[in-house]
N, C-alpha and C positions, 0 to 999 in steps of 0.2 A: 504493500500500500504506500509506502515512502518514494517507491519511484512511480507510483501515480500522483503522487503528489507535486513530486518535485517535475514532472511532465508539465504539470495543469502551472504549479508558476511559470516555468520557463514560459510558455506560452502567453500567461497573461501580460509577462514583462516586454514581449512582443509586440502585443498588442498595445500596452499603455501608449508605444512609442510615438502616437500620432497627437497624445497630448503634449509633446515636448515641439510638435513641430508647429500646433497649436501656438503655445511661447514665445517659438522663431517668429511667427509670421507678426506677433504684436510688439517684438522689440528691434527686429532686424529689417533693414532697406533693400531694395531689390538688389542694387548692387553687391549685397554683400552676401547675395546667396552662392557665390562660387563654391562655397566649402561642400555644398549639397551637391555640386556635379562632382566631386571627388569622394562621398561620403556612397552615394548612389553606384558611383563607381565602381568602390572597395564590396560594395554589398552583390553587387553582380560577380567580381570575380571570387570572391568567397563563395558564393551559390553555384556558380561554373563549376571549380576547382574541386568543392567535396562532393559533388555530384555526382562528376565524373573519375572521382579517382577513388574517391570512399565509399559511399552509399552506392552507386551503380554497382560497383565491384561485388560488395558486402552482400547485393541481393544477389547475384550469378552466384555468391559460394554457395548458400542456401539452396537455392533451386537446382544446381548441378548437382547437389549431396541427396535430394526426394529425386530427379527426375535422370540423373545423368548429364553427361558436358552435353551431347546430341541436344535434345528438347528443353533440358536446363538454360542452356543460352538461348534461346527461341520461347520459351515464356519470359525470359527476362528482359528482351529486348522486345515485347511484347506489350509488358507491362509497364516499358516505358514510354514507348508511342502511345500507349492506353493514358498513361498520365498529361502527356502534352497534349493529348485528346480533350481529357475532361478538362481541365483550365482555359483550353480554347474556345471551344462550346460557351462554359461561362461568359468568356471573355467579349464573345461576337454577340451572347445572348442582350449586351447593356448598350445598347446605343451610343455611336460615336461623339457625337457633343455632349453625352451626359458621363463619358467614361472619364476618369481621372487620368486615365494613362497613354490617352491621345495628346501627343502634344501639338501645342497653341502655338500662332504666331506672337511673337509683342504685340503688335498692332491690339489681338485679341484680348488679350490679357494687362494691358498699360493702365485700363480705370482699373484694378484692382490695387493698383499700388498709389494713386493718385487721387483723392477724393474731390478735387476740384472739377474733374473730368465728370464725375458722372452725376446726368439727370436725374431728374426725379421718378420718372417711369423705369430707369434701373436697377431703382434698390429692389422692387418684387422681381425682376426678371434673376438678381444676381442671388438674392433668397433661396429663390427656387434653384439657382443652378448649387448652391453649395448643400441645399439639401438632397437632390439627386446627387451628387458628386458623395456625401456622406453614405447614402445608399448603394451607389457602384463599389464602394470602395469596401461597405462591410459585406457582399455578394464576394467579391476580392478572395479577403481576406477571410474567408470561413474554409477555403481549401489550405489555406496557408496554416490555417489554425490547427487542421489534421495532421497535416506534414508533419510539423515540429513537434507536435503534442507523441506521435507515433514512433518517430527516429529519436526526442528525448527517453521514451520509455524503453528502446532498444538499446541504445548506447549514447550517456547520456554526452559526451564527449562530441559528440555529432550534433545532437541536437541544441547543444547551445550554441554552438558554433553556428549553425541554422538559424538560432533565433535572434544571434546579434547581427545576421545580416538583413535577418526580416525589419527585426526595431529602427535598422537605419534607412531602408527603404521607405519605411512608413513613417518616418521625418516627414519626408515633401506631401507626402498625400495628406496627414496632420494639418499643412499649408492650406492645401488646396482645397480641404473644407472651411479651415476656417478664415480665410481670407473675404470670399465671397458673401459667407453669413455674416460678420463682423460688418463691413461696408455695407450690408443691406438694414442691419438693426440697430449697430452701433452698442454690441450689448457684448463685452467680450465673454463673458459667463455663460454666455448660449454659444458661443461658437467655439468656446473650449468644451462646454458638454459635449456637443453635437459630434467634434472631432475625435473623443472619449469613444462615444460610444460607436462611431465605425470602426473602433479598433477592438472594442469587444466583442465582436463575430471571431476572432480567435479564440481564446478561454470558448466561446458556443463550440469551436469545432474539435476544442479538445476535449472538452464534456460530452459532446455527438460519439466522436471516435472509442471514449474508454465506454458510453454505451453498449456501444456496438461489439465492443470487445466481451465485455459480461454480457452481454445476451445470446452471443456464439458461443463463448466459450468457456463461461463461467468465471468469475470472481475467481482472483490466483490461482489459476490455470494458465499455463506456459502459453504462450501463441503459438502454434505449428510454426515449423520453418519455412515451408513453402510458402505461406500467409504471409510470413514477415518479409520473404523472397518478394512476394508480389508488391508488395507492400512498397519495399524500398524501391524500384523499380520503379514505382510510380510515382513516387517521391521526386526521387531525382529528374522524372520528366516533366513533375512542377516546378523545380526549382530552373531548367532550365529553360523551358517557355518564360516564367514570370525573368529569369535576366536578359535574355534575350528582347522581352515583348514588352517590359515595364522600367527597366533600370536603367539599361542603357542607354534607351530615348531619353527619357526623364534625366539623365546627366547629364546628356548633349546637352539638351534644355535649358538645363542651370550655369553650364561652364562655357570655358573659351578656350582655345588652343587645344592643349592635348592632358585638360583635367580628366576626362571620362577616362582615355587609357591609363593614364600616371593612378588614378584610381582604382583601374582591375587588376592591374599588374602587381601593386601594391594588397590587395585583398587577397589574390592568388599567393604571394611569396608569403604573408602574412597566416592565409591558411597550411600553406605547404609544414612551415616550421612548426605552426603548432601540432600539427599532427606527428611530426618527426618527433618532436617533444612529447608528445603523450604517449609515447608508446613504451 
């Protein structure tokens, strides 16, 4: 029960993160969000790097040990197309100008940082867009919730690592909700709740997952290996759609030059060593 436990924090710590970007967005000027295309950055090559070198791996041992290297690799690579499947699906399910993780031109985005810009017929338009943007985002992050919650209960060494790339992800999306409500209400208490609670659709999908776990397979009852084979497997093909389809953009976004790569590369070397170290 202690590593269901310490699962469901890791997770929520995950999720809090959109209250701190919440913060950013009331203390910080546009210009000075360079640090988020390098932060965005680090969290994509962290998500790339144990993907593909830990968690991917980790599920092909499992599933080659129940099914053989033959079919073992062929549900594993299975179950990771099955993962960049379902986040996808999600992903096309939310509407393009209501998705967070479409990026905007300036042009589109300039009255959020500028209150002299915008009309009075604005503020309900900019309302409404930060509360869909709160709703895209906790649709998001209820896959992300599983992820972490699943690979901290399996090793928790993975799964932190997982959730400090999540928490820095959901920096900017934090932003992006509460940017748009703030400017439309002028109430910052509402637009750091609001930010709040699209981050808590994680903790939901880490409470969904250990459901689903006792209901298969009973309270402390071992997970099959092949389950946690499929598992990881799909894992890692969320983590790599969501760096691919959310991080990177979202870096570009924020930065100039070459922050987005000095970023991955930097999260890559950063994951590389700690894993060297923890072994």
């Amino acid at each position: 029960m202690q590593g269901v436990w310490l699962a469901i924090g890791v997770t929520l710590f995950a999720g809090m993160a959109t209250g701190i970007g919440s913060i950013i967005a009331f203390t910080a000027q546009r210009s000075n969000y360079r640090f988020l295309s390098v932060a965005t950055g680090f969290s994509a090559g962290v998500m790339l790097y144990v993907s593909f070198v830990e968690i991917l791996s980790k599920g092909n041992r499992a599933l080659t040990e129940r099914y053989g290297d033959y079919w073992g690799d062929w549900v594993n690579v299975a179950a990771f197309f099955g993962g960049i499947l379902l986040i996808g699906i999600i992903d096309n399910v939310i509407p393009s100008e209501r998705n967070p993780h479409e990026t905007h031109s300036e042009a589109e985005v300039s009255p959020l940082h500028d209150k002299q810009k915008l009309a009075p017929d604005h503020h309900a338009k900019l309302l409404r867009m930060g509360l869909f943007t709160a709703l895209a985002i906790a649709i998001h992050n209820f896959p992300e919730g599983l992820a972490t919650f699943l690979a901290t209960l399996q090793d928790p060494k993975i799964g932190i690592s997982i959730a400090i790339a999540i928490a820095l992800h959901n920096i900017p999306e934090g932003i992006s909700v509460s940017v748009p409500i703030y400017y439309a209400t002028g109430d910052r208490r509402k637009a750091f709740f609001y930010s709040v609670l699209s981050g808590l659709a994680e903790p939901v999908g880490a409470f969904v997952a250990y459901g689903a776990l006792v209901l298969f397979f009973g309270a402390g009852q071992a997970i099959p290996a092949e389950v946690m084979g499929v598992l990881f497997g799909s894992i890692a093909g969320i983590m790599v759609y969501i760096s691919l389809d959310e991080l990177l953009p979202t870096s570009r976004a924020y930065g100039k030059g070459h922050d987005s790569l000095l970023g991955l590369v930097g999260g890559m070397a950063v994951m590389a060593l700690s894993l060297l170290l923890m072994k």
